[in-house]
N, C-alpha and C positions, 0 to 999 in steps of 0.2 A: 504494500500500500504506500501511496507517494503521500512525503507529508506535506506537499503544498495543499492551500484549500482549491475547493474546484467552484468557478461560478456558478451561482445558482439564481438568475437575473432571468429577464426578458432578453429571447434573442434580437438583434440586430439586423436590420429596422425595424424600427417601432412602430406602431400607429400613431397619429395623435388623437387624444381625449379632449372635444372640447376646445379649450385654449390654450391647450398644453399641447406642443408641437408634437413631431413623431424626430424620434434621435436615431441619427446613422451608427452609434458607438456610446459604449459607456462612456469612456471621456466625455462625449458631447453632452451626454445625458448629465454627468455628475456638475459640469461647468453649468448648465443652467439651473441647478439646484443652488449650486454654490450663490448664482445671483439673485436668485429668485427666491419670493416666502412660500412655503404650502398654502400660509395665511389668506395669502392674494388668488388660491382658487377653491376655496372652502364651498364655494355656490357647485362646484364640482365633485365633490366629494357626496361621500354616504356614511351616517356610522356604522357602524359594526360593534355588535356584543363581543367581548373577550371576556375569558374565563384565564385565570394563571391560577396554578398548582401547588405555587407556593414551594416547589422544591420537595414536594415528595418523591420519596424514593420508594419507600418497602410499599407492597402491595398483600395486604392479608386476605385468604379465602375464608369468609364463614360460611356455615349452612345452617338451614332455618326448613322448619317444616312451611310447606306451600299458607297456610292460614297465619303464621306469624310474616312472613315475607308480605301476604297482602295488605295486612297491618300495617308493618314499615312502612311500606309503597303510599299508603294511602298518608301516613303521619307527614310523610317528606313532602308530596304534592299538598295537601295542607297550608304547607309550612314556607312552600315557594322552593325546594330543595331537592337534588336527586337524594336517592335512597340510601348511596355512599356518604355523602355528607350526613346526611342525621344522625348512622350510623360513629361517625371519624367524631363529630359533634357529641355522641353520649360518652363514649369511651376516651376522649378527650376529659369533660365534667367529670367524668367520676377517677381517671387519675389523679389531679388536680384534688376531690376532695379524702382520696387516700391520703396524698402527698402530708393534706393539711391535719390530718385529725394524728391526736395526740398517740404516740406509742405507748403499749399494754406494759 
């Protein structure tokens, strides 16, 4: 494996979006960014939802009989939440109230 990075862009030529030209080359591309705001084409743009992770790494299996899983399911939708998060969300609280409660 080579350790340079490998691009991972839009190929060359572009289209243009809009009011945003079409670029013959990154260079070209990066040189009008450079002068340019994103600011000045925001009437172009769309939001978009992002979700971040937060840098999890480990990944745990539970199992649940099918009528506690419909439970969960239903707790999270409720709650605005997929079913991992309510889950990562209780066992989160109740480390935190181990953590806190006085030793025997």
């Amino acid at each position: 494996m080579s350790d340079e990075l490998q691009y991972n862009g839009p190929e060359y030529p572009t289209q243009a979006h809009g009011t945003i030209p079409a670029f013959n080359s990154y260079e070209e591309e990066a040189h009008f960014w450079d002068t340019h705001s994103i600011a000045d084409f925001t009437h172009e743009t769309k939001s978009v939802k992002v979700s971040a992770t937060r840098g999890f790494t480990a990944n745990v299996q539970v199992r649940f009989d099918p009528e506690t899983d419909h439970e969960l399911e239903a707790i999270a939708r409720e709650r605005g939440m997929k079913k991992a998060t309510l889950i990562r969300t209780w066992v989160l609280e109740r480390l935190r109230q181990d953590r806190n409660r006085p030793a025997l």
